[in-house]
C-alpha positions in Angstrom: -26.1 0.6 7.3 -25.3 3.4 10.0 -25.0 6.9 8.3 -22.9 8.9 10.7 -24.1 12.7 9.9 -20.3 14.5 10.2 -21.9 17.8 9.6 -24.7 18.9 11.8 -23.1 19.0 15.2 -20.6 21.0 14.1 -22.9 23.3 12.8 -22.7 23.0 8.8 -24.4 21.3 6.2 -22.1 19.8 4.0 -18.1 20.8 3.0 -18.8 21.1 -1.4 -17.3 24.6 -2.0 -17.0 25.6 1.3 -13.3 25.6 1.5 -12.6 24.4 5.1 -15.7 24.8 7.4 -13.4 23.3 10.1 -15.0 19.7 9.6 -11.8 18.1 8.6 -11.6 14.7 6.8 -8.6 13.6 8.4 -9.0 15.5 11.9 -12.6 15.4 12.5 -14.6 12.7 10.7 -12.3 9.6 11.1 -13.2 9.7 14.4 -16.8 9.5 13.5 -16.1 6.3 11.5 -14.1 4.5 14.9 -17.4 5.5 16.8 -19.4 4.4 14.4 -17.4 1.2 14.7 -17.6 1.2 18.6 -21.3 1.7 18.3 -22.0 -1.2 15.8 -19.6 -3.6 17.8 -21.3 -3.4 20.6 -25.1 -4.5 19.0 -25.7 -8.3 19.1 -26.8 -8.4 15.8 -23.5 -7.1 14.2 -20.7 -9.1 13.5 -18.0 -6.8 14.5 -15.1 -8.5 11.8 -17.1 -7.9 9.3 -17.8 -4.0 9.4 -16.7 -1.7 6.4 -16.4 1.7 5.6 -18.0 3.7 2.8 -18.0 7.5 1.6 -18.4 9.9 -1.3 -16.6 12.5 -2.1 -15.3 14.8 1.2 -16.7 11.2 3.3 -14.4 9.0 0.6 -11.5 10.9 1.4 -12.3 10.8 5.6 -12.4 6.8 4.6 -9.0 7.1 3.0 -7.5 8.7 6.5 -10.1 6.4 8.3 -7.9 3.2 6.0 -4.5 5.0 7.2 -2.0 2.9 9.2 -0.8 6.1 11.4 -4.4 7.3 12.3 -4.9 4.4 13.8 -4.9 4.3 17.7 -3.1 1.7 19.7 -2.9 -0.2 16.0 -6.4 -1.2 16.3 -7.8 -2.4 12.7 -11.2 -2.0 13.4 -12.9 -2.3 9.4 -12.4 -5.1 7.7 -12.6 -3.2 4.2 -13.2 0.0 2.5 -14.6 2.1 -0.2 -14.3 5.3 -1.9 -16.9 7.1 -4.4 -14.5 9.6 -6.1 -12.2 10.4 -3.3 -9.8 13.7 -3.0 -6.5 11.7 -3.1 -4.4 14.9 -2.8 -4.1 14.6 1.5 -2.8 10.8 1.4 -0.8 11.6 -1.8 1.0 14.1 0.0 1.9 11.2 2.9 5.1 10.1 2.4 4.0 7.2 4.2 0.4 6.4 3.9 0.1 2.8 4.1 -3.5 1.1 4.5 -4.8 -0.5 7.5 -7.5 -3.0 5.3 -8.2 -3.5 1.8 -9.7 -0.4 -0.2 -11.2 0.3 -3.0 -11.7 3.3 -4.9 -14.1 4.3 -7.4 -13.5 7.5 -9.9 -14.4 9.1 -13.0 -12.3 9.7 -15.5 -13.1 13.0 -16.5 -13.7 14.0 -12.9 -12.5 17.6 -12.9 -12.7 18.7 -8.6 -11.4 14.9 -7.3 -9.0 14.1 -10.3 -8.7 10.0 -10.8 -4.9 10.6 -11.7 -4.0 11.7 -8.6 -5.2 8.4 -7.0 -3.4 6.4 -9.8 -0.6 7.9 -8.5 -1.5 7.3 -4.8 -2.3 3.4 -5.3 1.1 3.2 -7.2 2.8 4.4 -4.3 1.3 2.4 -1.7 1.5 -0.9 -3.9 5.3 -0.1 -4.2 5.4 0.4 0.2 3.0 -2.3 0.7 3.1 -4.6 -2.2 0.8 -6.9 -0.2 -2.1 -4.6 0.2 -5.4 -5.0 -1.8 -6.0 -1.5 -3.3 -7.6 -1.7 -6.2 -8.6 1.5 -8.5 -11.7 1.3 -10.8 -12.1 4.7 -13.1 -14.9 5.1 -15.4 -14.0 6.9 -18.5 -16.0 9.7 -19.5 -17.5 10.1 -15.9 -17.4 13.1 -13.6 -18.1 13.4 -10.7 -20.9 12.2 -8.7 -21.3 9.7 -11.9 -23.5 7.4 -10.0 -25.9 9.9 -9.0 -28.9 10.5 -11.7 -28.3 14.4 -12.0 -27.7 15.3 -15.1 -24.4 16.8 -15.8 -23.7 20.5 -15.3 -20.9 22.6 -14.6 -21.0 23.7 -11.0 -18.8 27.6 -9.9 -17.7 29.0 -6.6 -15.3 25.4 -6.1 -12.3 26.5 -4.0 -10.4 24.1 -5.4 -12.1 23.5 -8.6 -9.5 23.1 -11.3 -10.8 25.3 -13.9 -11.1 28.6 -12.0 -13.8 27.5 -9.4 -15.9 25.6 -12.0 -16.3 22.1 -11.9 -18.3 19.5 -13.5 -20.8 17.2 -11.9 -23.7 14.8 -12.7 -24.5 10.6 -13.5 -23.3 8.5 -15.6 -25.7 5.5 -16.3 -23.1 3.0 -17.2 -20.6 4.3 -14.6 -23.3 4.0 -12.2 -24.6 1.0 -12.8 -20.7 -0.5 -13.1 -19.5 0.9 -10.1 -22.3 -0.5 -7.9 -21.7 -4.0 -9.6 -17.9 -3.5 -8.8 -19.3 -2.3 -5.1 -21.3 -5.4 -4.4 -18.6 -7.9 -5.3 -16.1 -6.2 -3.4 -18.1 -5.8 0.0 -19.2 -9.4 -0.5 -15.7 -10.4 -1.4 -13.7 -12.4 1.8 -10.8 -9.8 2.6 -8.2 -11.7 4.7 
């Protein structure tokens, strides 16, 4: 695993509630994932066909842009696969033609009030009717919120700029989720993806 740290050269810590430090998803950090990639390429130990791309939350949404057909350069498809721990869909929703570069997978609570599953129902039916040849697949865990496969109990959590009940949001594990999603994360990175 290579954890790319998105935040610290540009001078912030992390992007949960505040607004837009200027560490974009789509214009900053999927360029951090290709360098990632050009980095692990290059080490004789990795087997360059077989690298993927994971992220949580503000990182699962730079994967979705990272998995986008038109941010990809010179139509290099560099990751053979990607996945997304409760994911803002809103961006790629809004692109009338997101289309994805490798199969993805996203993972999202049901009861997720700041990254709302619905929104990425409604993304993955879109793309399926563009692409109906892509692997997208969807998991949502009802009940969970998000940040479900963390162990922090749940708790509501203010001063969300785009927290759907004024500001407030609600976070924390869900066991089962947890424990469900990493099963579902493990078969799909060990999965062969054409």
């Amino acid at each position: 695993v290579l954890l790319v740290d998105s935040f610290t050269p540009r001078g912030t810590q992390n992007e949960c509630g505040n607004g837009s430090s200027g560490v974009s998803e789509v214009n900053a950090r999927r360029y951090d994932a290709y360098g990632a990639y050009n980095y692990l390429s290059g080490q004789a130990f990795v087997k360059a066909e077989r690298i993927g791309v994971l992220g949580w939350s503000h990182g699962a949404s730079s994967t979705m842009a990272t998995m986008d057909v038109a941010n990809i350069a010179g139509g290099v498809k560099p990751f053979k696969a990607a996945v997304a721990f409760y994911p803002g869909c809103a961006a790629a929703l809004q692109r009338a033609k997101y289309q994805l570069n490798a199969p993805l997978l996203l993972l999202a609570g049901g009861n997720d009030d700041w990254t709302p599953a619905d929104r990425c129902q409604s993304l993955q039916t879109a793309v399926l009717a563009r692409q109906p040849q892509a692997r997208f697949e969807l998991e949502t865990f009802g009940g969970a919120y998000h940040g479900f496969d963390g162990t922090a109990p749940v708790t509501e959590r203010s001063g969300i700029p785009n927290g759907r009940r004024h500001g407030t949001v609600t976070v924390g594990g869900d066991p089962a989720a947890r424990e469900a999603a990493f099963a579902k994360l493990a078969a799909w990175l060990d999965a062969p993806h054409p």
